[in-house]
SEZA-833516 format. One record per residue (C-alpha): x, y, z; residue in one letter. Coordinates in steps of 0.02 Angstrom, whole numbers, padded with zeros to 5 digits, always signed. Layout:
! residues N
XYZA;...
END
This chain:
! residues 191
-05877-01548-00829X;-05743-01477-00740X;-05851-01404-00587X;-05936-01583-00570X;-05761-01683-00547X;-05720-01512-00425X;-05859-01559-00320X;-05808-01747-00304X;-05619-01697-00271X;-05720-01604-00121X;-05790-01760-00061X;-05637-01854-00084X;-05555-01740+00022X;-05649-01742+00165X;-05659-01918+00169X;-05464-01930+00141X;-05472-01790+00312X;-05574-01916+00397X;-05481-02071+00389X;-05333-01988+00405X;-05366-01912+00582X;-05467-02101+00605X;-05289-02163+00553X;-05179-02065+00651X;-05293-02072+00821X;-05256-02271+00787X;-05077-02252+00791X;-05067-02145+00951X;-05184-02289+01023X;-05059-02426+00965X;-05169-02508+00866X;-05071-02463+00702X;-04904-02431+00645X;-04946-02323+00495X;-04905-02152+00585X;-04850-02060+00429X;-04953-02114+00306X;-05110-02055+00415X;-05004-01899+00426X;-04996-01894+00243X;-05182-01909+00220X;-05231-01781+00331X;-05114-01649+00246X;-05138-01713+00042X;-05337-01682+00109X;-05302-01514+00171X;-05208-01468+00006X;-05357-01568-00082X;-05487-01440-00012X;-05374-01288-00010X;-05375-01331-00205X;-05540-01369-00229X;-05587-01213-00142X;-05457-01092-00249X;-05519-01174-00419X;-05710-01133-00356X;-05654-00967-00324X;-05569-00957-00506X;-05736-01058-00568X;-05848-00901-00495X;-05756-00761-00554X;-05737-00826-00726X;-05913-00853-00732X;-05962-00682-00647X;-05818-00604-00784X;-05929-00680-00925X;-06116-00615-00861X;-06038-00439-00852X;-05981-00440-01031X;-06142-00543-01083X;-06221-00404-00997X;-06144-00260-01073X;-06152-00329-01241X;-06335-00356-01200X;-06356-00173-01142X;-06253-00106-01303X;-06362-00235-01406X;-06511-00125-01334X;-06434+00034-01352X;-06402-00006-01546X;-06581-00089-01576X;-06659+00078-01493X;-06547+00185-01640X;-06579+00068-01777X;-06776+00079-01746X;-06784+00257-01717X;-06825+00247-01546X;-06662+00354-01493X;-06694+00490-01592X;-06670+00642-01476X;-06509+00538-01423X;-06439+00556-01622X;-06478+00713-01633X;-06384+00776-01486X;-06220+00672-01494X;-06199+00609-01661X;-06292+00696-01784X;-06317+00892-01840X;-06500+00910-01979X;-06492+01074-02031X;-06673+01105-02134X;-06652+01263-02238X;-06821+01355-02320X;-06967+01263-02401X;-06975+01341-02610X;-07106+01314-02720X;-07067+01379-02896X;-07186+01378-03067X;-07074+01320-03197X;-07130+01400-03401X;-07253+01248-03424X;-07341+01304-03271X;-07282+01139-03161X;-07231+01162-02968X;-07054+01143-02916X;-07030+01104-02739X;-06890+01074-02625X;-06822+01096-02459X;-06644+01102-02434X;-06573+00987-02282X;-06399+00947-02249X;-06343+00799-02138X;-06184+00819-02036X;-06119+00648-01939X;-06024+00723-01796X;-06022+00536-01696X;-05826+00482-01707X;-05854+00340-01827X;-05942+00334-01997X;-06140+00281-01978X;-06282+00282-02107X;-06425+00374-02073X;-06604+00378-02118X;-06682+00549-02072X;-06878+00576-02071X;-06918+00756-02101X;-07111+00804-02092X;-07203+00957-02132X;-07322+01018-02001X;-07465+01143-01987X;-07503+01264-01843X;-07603+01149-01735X;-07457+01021-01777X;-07534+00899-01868X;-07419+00813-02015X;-07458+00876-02174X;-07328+00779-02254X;-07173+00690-02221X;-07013+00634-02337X;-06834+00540-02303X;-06655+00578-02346X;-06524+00430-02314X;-06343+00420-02301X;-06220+00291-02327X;-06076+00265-02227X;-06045+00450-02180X;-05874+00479-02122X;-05853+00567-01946X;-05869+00760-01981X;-05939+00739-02149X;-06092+00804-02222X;-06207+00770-02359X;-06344+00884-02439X;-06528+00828-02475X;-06683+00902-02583X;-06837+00851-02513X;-07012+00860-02550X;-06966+00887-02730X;-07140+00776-02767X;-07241+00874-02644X;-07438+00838-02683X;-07532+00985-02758X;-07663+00987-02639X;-07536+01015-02485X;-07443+01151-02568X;-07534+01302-02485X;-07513+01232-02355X;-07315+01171-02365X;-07293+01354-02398X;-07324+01409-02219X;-07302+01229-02126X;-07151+01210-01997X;-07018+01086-02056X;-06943+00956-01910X;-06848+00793-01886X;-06978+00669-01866X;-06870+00503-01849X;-06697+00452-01870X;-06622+00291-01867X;-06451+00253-01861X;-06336+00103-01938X;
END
């Protein structure tokens, strides 16, 4: 609203320019005795338009102050999207997050029944606490996924860790092949 009645004042204030110099060629001509107040009209128009022109000024960087920050919160919107989805994965990993995967054991408890686990331990090194979701899979030599399994955290504090068993339900038909597979961060998403 404020522009719009800026833009009239402009209009106003030329015309004000107008009949003041209109005005004040009069009085030089004789024709009228009004000397100062065409004076007056010429100079209120000038200040008119100097202000007009200062409050578009104002109008424009206010306006280019609140793209910026629309922008960046855009662009920081994105950033946070791309860790919440996984998509910034290698990203985690190198600045905020440390997935240590320890050795892949399958024991035969006395009943005769598999016990499987892989130890991993999840270290948030960012500077504020996060929760993570971390996809671990299981891969053979020719790197195709053999099977994959998830540890989450909640709200781990910077420089804390928490420890994980996974695969503890691995299927019976993968477990040759667990034995000798290559265990790797998949995915991880960050909240």
């Amino acid at each position: 609203m404020i522009p719009i009645i800026n833009n009239f004042a402009a209009i106003l204030a030329v015309l004000a320019l107008i009949f003041g110099i209109v005005g004040l060629v009069r009085t030089r001509r004789g024709r009228s005795h009004y000397r100062g107040l065409a004076i007056s009209a010429i100079i209120i128009s000038v200040v008119a338009t100097g202000g007009v022109f200062a409050s578009q000024a104002f109008y424009v960087s206010t306006i280019d102050a609140v793209s910026e920050g629309v922008d960046e919160a855009g662009a920081e919107l994105d950033s946070n999207l791309d860790k919440m989805d996984g998509s910034a994965t290698e990203e985690i990993l190198k600045n905020d997050l440390t997935v240590d995967i320890g050795s892949f054991e399958a024991k035969t408890d006395d009943v005769g029944l598999v016990e499987t686990s892989l130890p991993v331990k999840i270290t948030n090194k960012a500077d504020e606490a996060y929760t993570y979701d971390v996809s671990v899979e299981a891969v053979d030599a020719s790197g195709d996924r053999i099977e994959e399994d998830w540890a989450s955290t909640n709200s781990l504090k910077p420089g804390q860790s928490q420890s994980f068993e996974l695969f503890v339900l691995a299927s019976e038909e993968n477990l040759k092949e667990l034995k000798s597979a290559k265990f790797q961060v998949f995915e991880v998403s960050q909240y």
